[in-house]
LOGU-636719 format. One record per residue (C-alpha): residue number from 1; residue in one letter; chain; x, y, z. Coordinates in steps of 0.25 Angstrom, whole numbers, plus 5000, padded with zeros to 4 digits. Example, Ala and Ser with C-alpha at 12.3 -4.5 7.8 and 13.67 -1.06 7.14 Angstrom:
BEGIN
DRENPA   lumvex   vexkol   torlum     px     py     pz
DRENPA        1        a        A   5049   4982   5031
DRENPA        2        s        A   5055   4996   5029
END
This chain:
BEGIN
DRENPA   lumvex   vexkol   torlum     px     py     pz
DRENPA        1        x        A   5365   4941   4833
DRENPA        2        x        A   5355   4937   4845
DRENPA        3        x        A   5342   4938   4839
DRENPA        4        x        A   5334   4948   4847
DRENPA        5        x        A   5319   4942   4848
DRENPA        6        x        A   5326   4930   4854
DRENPA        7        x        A   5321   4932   4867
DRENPA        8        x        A   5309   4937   4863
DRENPA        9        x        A   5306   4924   4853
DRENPA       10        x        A   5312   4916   4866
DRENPA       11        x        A   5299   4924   4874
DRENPA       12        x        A   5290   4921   4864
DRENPA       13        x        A   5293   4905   4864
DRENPA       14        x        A   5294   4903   4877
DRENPA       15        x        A   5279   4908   4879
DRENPA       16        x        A   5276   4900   4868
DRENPA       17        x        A   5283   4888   4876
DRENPA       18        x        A   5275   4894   4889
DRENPA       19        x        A   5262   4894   4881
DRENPA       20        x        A   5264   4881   4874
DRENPA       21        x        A   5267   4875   4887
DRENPA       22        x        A   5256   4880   4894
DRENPA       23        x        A   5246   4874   4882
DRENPA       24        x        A   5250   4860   4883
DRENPA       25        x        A   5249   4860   4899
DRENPA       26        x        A   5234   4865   4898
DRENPA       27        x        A   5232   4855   4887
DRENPA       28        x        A   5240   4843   4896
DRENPA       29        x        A   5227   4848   4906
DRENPA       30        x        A   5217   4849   4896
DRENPA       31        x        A   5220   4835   4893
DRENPA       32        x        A   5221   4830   4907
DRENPA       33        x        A   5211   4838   4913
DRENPA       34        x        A   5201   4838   4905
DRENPA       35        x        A   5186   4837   4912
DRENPA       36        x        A   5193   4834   4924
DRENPA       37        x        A   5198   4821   4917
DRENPA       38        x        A   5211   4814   4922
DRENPA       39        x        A   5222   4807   4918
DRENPA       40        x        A   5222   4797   4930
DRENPA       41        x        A   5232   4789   4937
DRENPA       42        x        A   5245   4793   4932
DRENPA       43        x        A   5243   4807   4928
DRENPA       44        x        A   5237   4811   4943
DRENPA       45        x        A   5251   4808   4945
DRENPA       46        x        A   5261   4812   4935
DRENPA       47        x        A   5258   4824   4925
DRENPA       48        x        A   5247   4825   4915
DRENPA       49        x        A   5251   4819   4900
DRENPA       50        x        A   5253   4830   4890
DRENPA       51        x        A   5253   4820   4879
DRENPA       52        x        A   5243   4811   4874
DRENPA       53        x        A   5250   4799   4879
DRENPA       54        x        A   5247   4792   4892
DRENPA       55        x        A   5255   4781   4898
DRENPA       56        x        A   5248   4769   4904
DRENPA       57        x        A   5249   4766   4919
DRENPA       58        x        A   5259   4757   4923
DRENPA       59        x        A   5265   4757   4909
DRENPA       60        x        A   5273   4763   4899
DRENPA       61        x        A   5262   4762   4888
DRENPA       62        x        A   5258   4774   4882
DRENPA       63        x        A   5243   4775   4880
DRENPA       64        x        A   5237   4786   4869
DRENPA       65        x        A   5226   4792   4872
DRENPA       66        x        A   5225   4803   4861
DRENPA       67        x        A   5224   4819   4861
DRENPA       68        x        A   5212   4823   4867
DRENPA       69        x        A   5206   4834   4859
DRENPA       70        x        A   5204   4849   4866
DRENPA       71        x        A   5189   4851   4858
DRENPA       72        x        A   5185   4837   4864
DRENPA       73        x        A   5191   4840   4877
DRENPA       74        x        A   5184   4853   4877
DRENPA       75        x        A   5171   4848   4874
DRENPA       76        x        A   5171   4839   4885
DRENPA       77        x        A   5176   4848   4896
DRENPA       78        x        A   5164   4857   4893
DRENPA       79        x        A   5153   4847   4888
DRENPA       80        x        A   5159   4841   4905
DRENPA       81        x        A   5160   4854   4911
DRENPA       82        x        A   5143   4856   4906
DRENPA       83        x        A   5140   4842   4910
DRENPA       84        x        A   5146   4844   4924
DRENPA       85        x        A   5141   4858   4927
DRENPA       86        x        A   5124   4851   4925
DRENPA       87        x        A   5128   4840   4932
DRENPA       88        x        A   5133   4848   4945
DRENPA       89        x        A   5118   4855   4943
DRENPA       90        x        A   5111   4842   4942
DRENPA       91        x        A   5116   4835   4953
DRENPA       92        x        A   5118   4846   4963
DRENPA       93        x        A   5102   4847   4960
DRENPA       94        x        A   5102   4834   4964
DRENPA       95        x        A   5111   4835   4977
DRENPA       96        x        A   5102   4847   4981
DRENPA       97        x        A   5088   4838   4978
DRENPA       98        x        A   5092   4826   4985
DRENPA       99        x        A   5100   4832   4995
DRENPA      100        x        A   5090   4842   5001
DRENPA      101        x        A   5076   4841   4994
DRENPA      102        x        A   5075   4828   4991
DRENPA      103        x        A   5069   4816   5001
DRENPA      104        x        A   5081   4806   5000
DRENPA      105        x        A   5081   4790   4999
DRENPA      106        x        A   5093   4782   5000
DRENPA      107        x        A   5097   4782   4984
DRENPA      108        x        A   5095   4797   4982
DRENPA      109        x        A   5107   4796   4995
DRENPA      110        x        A   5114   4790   4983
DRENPA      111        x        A   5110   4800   4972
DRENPA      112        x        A   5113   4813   4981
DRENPA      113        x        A   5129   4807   4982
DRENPA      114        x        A   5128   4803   4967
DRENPA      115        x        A   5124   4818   4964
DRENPA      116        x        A   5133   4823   4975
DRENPA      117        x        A   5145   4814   4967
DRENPA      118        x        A   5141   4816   4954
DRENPA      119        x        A   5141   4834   4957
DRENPA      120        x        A   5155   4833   4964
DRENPA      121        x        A   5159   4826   4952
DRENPA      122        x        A   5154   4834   4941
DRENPA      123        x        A   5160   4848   4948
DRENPA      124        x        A   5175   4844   4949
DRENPA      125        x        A   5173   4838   4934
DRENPA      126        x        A   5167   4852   4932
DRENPA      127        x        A   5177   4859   4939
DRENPA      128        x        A   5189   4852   4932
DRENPA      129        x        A   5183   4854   4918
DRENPA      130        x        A   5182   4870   4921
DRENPA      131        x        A   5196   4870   4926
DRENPA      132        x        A   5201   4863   4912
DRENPA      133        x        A   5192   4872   4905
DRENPA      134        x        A   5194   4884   4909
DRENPA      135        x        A   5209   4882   4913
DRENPA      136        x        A   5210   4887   4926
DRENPA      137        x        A   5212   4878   4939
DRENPA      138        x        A   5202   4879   4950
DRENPA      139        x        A   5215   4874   4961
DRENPA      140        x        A   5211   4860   4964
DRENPA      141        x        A   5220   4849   4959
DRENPA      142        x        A   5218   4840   4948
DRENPA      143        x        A   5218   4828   4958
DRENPA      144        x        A   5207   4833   4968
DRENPA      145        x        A   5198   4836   4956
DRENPA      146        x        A   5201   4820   4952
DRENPA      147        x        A   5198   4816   4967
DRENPA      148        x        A   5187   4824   4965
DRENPA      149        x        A   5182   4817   4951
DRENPA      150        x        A   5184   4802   4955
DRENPA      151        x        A   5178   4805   4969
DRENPA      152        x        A   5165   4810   4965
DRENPA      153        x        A   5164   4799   4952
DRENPA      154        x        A   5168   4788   4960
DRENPA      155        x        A   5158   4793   4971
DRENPA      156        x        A   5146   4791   4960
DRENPA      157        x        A   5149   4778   4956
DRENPA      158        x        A   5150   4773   4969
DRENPA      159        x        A   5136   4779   4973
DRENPA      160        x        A   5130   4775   4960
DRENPA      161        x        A   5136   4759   4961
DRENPA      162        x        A   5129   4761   4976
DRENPA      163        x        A   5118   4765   4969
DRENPA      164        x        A   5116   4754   4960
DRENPA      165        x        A   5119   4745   4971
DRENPA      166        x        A   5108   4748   4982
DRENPA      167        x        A   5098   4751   4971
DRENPA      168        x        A   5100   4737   4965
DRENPA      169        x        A   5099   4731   4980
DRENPA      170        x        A   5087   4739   4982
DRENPA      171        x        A   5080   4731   4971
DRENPA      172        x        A   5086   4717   4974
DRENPA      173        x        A   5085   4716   4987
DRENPA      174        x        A   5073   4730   4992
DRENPA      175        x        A   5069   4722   5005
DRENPA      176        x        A   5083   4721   5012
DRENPA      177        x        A   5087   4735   5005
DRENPA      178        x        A   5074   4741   5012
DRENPA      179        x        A   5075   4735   5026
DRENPA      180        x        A   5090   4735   5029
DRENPA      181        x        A   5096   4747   5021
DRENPA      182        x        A   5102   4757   5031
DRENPA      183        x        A   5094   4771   5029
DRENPA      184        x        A   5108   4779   5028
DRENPA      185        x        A   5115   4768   5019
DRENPA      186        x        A   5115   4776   5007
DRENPA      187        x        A   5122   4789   5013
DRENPA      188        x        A   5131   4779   5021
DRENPA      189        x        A   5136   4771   5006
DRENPA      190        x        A   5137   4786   4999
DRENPA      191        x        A   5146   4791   5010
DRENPA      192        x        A   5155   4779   5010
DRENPA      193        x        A   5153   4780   4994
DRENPA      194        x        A   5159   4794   4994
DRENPA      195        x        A   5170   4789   5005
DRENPA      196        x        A   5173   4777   4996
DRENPA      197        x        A   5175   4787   4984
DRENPA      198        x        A   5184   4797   4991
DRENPA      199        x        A   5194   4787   4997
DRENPA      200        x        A   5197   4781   4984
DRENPA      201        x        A   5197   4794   4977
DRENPA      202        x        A   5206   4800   4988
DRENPA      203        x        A   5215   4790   4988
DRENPA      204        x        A   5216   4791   4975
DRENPA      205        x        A   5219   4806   4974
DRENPA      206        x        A   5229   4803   4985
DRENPA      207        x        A   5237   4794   4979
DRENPA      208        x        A   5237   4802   4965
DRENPA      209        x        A   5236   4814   4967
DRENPA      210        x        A   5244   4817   4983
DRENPA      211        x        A   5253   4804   4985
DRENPA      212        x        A   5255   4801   4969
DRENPA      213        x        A   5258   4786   4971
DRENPA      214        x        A   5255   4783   4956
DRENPA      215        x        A   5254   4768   4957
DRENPA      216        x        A   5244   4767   4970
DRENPA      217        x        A   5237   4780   4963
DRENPA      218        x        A   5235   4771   4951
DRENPA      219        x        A   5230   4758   4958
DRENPA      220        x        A   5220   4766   4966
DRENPA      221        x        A   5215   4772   4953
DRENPA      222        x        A   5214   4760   4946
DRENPA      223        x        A   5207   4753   4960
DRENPA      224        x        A   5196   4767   4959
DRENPA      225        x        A   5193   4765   4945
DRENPA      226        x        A   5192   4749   4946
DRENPA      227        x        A   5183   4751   4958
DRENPA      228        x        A   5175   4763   4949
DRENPA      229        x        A   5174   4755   4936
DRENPA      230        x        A   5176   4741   4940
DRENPA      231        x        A   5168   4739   4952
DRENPA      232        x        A   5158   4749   4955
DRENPA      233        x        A   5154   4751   4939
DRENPA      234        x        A   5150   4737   4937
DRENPA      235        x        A   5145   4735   4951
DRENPA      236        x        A   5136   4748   4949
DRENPA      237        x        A   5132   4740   4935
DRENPA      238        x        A   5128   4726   4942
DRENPA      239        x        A   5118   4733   4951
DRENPA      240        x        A   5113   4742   4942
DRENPA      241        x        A   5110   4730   4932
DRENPA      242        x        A   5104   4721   4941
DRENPA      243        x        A   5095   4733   4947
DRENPA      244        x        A   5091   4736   4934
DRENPA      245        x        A   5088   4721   4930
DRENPA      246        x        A   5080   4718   4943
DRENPA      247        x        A   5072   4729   4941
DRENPA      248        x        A   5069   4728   4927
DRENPA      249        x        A   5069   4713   4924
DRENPA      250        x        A   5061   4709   4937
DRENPA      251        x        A   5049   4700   4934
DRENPA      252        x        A   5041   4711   4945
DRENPA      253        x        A   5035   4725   4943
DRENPA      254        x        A   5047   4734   4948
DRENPA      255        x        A   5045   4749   4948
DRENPA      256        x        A   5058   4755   4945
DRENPA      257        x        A   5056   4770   4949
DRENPA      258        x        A   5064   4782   4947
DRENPA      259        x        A   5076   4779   4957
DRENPA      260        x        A   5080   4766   4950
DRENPA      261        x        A   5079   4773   4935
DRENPA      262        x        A   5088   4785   4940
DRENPA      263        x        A   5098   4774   4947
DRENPA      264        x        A   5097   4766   4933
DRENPA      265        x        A   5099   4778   4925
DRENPA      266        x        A   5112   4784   4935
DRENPA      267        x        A   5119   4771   4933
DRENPA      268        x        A   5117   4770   4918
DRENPA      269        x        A   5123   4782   4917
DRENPA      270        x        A   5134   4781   4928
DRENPA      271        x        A   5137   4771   4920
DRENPA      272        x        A   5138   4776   4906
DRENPA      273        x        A   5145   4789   4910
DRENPA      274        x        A   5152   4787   4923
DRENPA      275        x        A   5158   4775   4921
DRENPA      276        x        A   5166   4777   4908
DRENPA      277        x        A   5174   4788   4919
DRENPA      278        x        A   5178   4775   4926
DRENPA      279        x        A   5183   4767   4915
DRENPA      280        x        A   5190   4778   4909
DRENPA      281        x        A   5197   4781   4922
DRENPA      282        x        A   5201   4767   4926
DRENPA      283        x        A   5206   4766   4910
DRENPA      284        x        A   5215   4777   4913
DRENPA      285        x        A   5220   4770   4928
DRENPA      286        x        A   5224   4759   4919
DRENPA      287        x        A   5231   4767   4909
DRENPA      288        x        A   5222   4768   4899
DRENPA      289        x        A   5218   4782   4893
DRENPA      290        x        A   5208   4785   4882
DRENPA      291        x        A   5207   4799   4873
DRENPA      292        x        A   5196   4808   4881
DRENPA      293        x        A   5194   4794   4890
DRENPA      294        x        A   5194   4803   4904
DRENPA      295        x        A   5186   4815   4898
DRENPA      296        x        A   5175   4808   4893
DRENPA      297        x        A   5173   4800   4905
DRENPA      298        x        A   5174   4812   4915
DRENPA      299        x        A   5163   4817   4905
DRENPA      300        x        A   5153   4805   4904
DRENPA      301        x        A   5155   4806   4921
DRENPA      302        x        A   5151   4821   4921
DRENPA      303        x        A   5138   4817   4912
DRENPA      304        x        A   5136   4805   4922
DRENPA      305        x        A   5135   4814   4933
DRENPA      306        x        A   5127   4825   4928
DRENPA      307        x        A   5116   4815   4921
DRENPA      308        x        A   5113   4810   4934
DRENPA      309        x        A   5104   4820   4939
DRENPA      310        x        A   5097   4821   4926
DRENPA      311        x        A   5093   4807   4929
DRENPA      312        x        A   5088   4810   4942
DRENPA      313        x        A   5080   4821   4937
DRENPA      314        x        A   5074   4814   4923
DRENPA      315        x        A   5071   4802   4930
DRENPA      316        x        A   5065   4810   4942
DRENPA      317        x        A   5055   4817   4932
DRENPA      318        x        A   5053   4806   4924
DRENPA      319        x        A   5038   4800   4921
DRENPA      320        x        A   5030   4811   4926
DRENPA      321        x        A   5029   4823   4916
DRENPA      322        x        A   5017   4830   4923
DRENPA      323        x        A   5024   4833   4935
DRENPA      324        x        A   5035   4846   4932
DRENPA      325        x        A   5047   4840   4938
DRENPA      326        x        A   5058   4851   4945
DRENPA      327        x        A   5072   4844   4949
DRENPA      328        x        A   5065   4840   4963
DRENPA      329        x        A   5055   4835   4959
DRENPA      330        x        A   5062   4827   4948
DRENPA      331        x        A   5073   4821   4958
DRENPA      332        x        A   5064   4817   4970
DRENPA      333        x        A   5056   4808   4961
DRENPA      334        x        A   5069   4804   4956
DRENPA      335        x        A   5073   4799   4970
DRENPA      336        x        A   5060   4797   4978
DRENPA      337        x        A   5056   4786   4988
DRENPA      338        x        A   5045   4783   4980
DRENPA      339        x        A   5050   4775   4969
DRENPA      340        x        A   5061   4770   4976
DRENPA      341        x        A   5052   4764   4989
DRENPA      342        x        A   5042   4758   4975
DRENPA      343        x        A   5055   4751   4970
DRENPA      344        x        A   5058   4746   4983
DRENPA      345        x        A   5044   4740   4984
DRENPA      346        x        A   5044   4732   4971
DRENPA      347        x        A   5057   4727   4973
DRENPA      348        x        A   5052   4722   4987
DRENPA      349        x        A   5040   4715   4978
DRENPA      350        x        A   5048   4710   4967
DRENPA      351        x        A   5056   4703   4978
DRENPA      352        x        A   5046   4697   4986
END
């Protein structure tokens, strides 16, 4: 005899199937997009993972990379979410400062696209994290978000290896940097700087995300992060050392000033929370993945970004505790001529 509650306990399993299901695809995009973190190369491609198995590009080796665990996952999507929120504050104060009420010298140019970067950054991270934790989708693709992410980070290093660079020829050679520099040449080098960074970062999201041509999307990936982590890290590191030790170790009197301590401190720190992103990024190009490897560089890149104007304002109000310092204040001693036109002075003496 037909058992009666059989449609209703067939009912009653396939929503439990439904919900089931519908448990393990949120959990896949916990997983995958987590704090705006990716899965790169391969998975811009085919379908996110579900288990906790990935397979190496170009082979058929299967690297573990663990279970992430939700708490830890959690934590770090808030602790990001906070992080990114102040750093959008911080250095839209700075876009608003050096942009309209502050006198401008060719290295704040620099600063004011670094700030300008490092917010556009820090809103689609903060975007993205939202999205994941709240569970609701805000309409834009996952690929434009990454677009978005990789154009705005490599946009900082490039400014902050530009940085490093003209500071350090500043000091070595002040009299040709003084008499033939173009008066417009930092706003021209940011512009091409930001062009730079959106044609790789387009062709990039092109080729993985519109045309899908897994093999070309892998070897411009691999050419970005060499280019990001192999080239301009160690270049940003060569200038910054020789800046640091011709400035420090010179036999003459050489007044450092506020603009070379914020540039020293923006680079140490670029390079002690930025850069790990880069490793882990190119790590993952070449088909190596580590538990928690792209969350925990998406957050040590969100503190990069918000620490900077921090910097900006400690070092501005630095040395001086009977003045009562307001952000202005604070950031136009951070950035005036004043100590930038001494330094320029002593390194012309030390070099005669």
């Amino acid at each position: 005899m037909p058992d009666p509650s059989f449609p209703e306990n067939s009912t009653q399993l396939h929503r439990a199937e439904e919900k089931q299901g519908k448990q393990e695809t949120r959990e896949t995009e916990r997983n995958a997009f987590t704090l705006g973190c990716f899965i790169m190369a391969e998975e811009l491609i085919t379908p996110f993972p579900q288990s906790n198995t990935s397979q190496a590009h170009g082979t058929n080796q299967s690297v573990t990379v663990g279970q992430p665990s939700y708490t830890v996952l959690k934590f770090m999507e808030s602790f990001c979410l906070i992080s990114a929120a102040c750093g959008m504050v911080g250095n839209g104060m700075v876009l608003w400062y050096l942009g309209f009420c502050i006198q401008r010298n060719h290295f704040t140019v620099y600063i004011l696209n670094l700030a300008a970067a490092d917010f556009g950054y820090l809103l689609c991270i903060a975007i993205e994290t939202v999205q994941y934790l709240m569970q609701f989708n805000v309409g834009v693709q996952f690929g434009i978000f990454l677009f978005l992410d990789l154009f705005m980070y490599g946009t900082g290093l490039y400014l902050l290896t530009t940085i490093s660079i003209e500071r350090c020829l500043s000091v070595l050679c002040p009299i040709w940097c003084r008499s033939h520099r173009p008066k417009h040449l930092s706003a021209i080098i940011s512009g091409l700087l930001w062009a730079l960074s959106l044609l790789l970062n387009t062709l990039g999201y092109i080729l993985c995300t519109v045309r899908r041509s897994a093999r070309t999307c892998q070897l411009l990936l691999i050419a970005i992060g060499s280019l990001d982590f192999l080239f301009c890290t160690p270049l940003m590191l060569l200038f910054s050392l020789t800046l640091f030790l011709k400035v420090k170790c010179s036999s003459q009197h050489f007044r450092t000033g506020r603009l070379f301590t914020i540039i020293m401190l923006t680079i140490l720190f670029f390079l002690i929370f930025a850069v790990p992103l880069s490793i882990l990024i190119l790590f993952d190009f070449l088909g190596y993945k580590f538990l928690y490897s792209p969350e925990i560089g998406f957050v040590l890149s969100c503190v990069n970004s918000t620490l900077n104007p921090v910097i900006y304002f400690l070092v501005g109000s630095y040395r001086d505790r009977r003045i009562k310092f307001t952000l202005k204040l604070a950031f136009q001693r951070a950035f005036e001529d004043s100590d930038d036109k001494q330094e320029t002075h002593d390194t012309i003496a030390m070099a005669s």
